[in-house]
N, C-alpha and C positions, 0 to 999 in steps of 0.2 A: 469382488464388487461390493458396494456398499450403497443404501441409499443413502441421498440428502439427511434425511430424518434420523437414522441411526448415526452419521458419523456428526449431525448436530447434537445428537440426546449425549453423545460419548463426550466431546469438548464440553457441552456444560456443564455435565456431572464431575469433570476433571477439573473445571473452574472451581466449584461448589466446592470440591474437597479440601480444597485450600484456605476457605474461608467467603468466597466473593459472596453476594447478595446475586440471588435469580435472577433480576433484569440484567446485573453486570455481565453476567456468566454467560446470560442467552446473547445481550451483546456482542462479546469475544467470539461465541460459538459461530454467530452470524456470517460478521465479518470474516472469519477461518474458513467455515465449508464453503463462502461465495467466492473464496479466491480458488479452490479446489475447484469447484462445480465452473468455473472460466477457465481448468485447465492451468493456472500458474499457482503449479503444487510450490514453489520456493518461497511464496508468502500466505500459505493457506495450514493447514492443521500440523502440518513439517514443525513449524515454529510452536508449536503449545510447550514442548517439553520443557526447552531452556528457558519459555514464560514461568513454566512453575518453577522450578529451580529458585529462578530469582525470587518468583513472590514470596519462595520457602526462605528464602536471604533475610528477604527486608527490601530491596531494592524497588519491589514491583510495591504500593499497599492496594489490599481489598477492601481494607475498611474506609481509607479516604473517598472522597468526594473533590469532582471539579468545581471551580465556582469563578463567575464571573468577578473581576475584581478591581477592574475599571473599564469605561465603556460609553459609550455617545449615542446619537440616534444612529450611524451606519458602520459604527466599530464598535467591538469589543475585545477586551483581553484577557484571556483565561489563563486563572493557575491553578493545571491540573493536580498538582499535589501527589506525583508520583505515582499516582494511580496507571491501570493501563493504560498504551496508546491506543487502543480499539475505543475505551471506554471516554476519553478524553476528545476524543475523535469525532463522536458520536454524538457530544452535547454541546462541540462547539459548530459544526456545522448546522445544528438546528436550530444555535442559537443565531447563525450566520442568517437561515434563512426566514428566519422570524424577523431580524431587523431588515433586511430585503424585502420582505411584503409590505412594510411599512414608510421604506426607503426609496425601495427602486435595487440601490445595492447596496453591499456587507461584508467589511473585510471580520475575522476572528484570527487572532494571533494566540499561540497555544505556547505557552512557558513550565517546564520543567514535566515533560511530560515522556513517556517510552517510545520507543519502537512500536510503529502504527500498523505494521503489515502489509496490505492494499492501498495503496493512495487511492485508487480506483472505487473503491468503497466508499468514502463517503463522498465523492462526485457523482456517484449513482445516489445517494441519498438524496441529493437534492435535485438530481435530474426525475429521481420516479415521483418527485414533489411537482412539478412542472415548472421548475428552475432551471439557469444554468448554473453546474458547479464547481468551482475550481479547489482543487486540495492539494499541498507539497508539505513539507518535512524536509528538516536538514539532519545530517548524521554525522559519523566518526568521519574524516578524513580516508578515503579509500580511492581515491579518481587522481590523476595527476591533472596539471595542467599542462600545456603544450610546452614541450621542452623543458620541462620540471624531471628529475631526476627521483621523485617521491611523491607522493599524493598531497594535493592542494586540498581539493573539497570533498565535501561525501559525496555518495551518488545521487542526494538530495531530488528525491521523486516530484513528479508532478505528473497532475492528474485532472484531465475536465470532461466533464459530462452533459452532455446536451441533448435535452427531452426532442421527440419526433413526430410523427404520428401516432395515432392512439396506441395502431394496428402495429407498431414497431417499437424494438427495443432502441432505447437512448444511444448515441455515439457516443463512445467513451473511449480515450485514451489515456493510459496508464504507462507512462515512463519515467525510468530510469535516467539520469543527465551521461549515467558512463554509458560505452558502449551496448554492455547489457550488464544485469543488476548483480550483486558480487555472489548472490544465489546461486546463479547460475555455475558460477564457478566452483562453489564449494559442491552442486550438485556433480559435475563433470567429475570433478577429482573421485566423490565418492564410489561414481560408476566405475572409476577407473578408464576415464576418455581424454583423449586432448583434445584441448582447446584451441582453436582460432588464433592466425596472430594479430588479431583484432582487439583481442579482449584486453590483454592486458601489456603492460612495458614493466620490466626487469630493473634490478638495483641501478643499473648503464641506461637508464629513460628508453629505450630501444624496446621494440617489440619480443614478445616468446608467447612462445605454446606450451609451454611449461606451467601448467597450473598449479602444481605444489608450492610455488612460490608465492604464491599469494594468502593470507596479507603481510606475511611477514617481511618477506624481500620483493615484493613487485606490487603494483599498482591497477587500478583498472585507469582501461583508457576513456577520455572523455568522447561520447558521439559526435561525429561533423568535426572534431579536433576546437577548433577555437570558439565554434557554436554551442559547443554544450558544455563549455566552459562559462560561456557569459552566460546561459542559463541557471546556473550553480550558484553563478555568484547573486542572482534576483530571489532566486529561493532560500539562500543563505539571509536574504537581506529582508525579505517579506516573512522567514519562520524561525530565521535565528537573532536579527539584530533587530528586529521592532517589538520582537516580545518578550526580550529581557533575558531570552533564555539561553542554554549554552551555546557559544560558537566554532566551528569547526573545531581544533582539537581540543577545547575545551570542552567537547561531547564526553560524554560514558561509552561505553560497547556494550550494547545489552550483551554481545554474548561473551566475548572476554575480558571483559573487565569486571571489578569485585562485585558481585552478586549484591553487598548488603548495601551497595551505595544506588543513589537515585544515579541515571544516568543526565535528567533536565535537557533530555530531545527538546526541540522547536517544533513549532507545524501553523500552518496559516490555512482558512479558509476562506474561499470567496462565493459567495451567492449572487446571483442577477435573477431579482423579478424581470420574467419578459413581459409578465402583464401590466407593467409599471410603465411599460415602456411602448408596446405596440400588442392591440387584442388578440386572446390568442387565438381563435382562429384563423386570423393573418398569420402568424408566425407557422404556423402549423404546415399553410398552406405552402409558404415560402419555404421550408425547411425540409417539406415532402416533394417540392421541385425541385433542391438540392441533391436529395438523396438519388430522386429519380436519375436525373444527369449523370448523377456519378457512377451508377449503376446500369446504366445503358452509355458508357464509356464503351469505345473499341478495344477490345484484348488482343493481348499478344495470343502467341501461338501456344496451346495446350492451358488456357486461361480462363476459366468458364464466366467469371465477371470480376470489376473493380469492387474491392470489400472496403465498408467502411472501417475506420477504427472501431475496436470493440466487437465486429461484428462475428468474426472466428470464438472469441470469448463468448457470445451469447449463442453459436451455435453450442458450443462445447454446456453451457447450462441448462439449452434446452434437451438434451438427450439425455443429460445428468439428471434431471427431473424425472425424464420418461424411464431410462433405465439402470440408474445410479451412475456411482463415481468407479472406477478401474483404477486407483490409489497405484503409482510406482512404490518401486521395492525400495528404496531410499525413504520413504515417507510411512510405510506401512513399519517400516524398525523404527522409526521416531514416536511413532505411537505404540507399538508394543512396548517401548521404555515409558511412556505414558501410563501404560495399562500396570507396567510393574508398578511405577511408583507411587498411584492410588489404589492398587490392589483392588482392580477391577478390569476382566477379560471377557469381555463383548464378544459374543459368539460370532461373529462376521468374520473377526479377525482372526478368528481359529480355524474357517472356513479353507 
């Protein structure tokens, strides 16, 4: 077990050691333990290792800076300059929600930027702002399309956040367009589990359970089949082809491809002032009738109520608060390889 605090104090000092600047670092750190502290370890502190790798490449810099580079009253376009995706992530949705208080709403398209981790992250940034927030990213080709014999698009995430009552945490959903996120899969293999024949379609387009094949000979499958297909291809369109940056296979792989090269991910953010739009204690009020409804829904049998999206996730961070994180054994060796390669061992982990 580990609290919040220590397995944040450990990812920033792992940043630090690489070179970043402390805000960058506490950054990354953020974004990592909040995806841990929601319980989806596949995009939380798991990922630092192969980040530094790469920063030690060249691929990742710590010394660059994002910067806005062209831009209007309700858009702008950011080139993040290979810097992190947490760190890129992070200044263009505030720059989203900056032009939002002033707009109403705010698209930000993100060019040449990493592997972001959480979509979900920074849709909570501008949900704990009292926005609404939308954040996606496109990636390497890894999802087929329906009847496609090899992967069409990435799993190109999206993610939106919507403030509540005061007394509640935001709704947020954070998905994946495939089935489930190709994490998932490399986590399975590592347990040594099978998979679902949901997850993925084999070199023959056809379904398996056979996760070892993945990504080399098989695919992940898209959600809903032709629905989360056409979602890919909006995400592709709003964080790969309006912001210059690469598209589908014209991606990097942060993790198998050449470390010293920039990979140039896409990512788009969207903000909605609601105060722009209707006061907030209307929306509030409207939004805590929402909730109520949905939550005095009739359940099925051995169901104790309808949960909203996000809501499982902010159970899982309120206990992680109260009594830290219980890290799987797959993510506690990604970070012991963490601890080797800053030559630094955290007594928790020794624990």
């Amino acid at each position: 077990m580990v609290t919040i605090e220590q397995l944040t104090n450990f990812c920033t000092s792992a940043m630090s050691s690489v070179g970043a600047e402390q805000q960058d670092a506490a950054t990354v750190a953020d974004a990592l333990v909040m995806a841990d502290s929601w319980g989806v370890f596949t995009h939380g502190s798991k990922l630092l290792h192969d980040y530094l790798l790469r920063i030690q490449a060249g691929g990742i810099s710590v010394k660059n800076k994002p910067i806005v580079d062209r831009d209007g009253p309700a858009w702008a376009n950011v080139q993040a300059n290979s810097v992190m995706g947490h760190v890129a992530g992070k200044f263009a949705m505030e720059v989203a929600i900056e032009k939002a208080r002033q707009t109403g709403v705010a698209y930000v398209g993100v060019q040449n930027t990493n592997h972001y981790g959480a979509a979900g992250y920074y849709a909570w940034l501008a949900a704990r702002e009292g926005l609404i927030g939308l954040s996606m990213a496109n990636d390497i080709p890894s999802v087929a399309a329906p009847g496609s014999r090899k992967a069409v698009t990435g799993s190109n995430p999206l993610s939106y956040g919507i403030p509540c009552r005061k007394d509640q945490d935001p709704i947020l959903l954070d998905m994946a367009i495939s089935t489930v996120a190709g994490g998932k899969v490399y986590a399975a293999i590592q347990r040594g589990e099978s998979i679902p024949d949901n997850w993925i379609v084999g070199p023959d387009g056809l379904p398996t359970t056979n996760g070892s094949l993945y990504p080399a000979e098989a695919s992940l499958q898209p959600m809903s089949g032709p629905k989360g297909y056409g979602i890919a291809l909006l995400v592709e369109t709003l964080s790969g082809v309006l912001t210059g940056a690469a598209m589908t296979s014209q991606v990097g792989s942060w993790i198998w491809g050449e470390k010293s090269k920039p990979t140039n991910h896409g990512a788009a953010f969207i903000a909605i002032d609601i105060q722009s739009i209707m006061p907030a204690g209307e929306f509030e009020r409207r939004i805590g009738h929402l909730v109520d409804e949905i939550h005095n829904s009739p359940t099925a049998e051995g169901v104790d109520s309808v949960m909203l999206p996000g809501e499982r996730e902010w159970n899982h961070r309120h206990q992680a608060l109260e009594k830290g994180i219980e890290l799987p054994a797959d993510v506690i060796a990604k970070l012991k390889n963490v601890a080797e390669l800053i030559d630094e061992q955290p007594v928790w982990m020794t624990d």
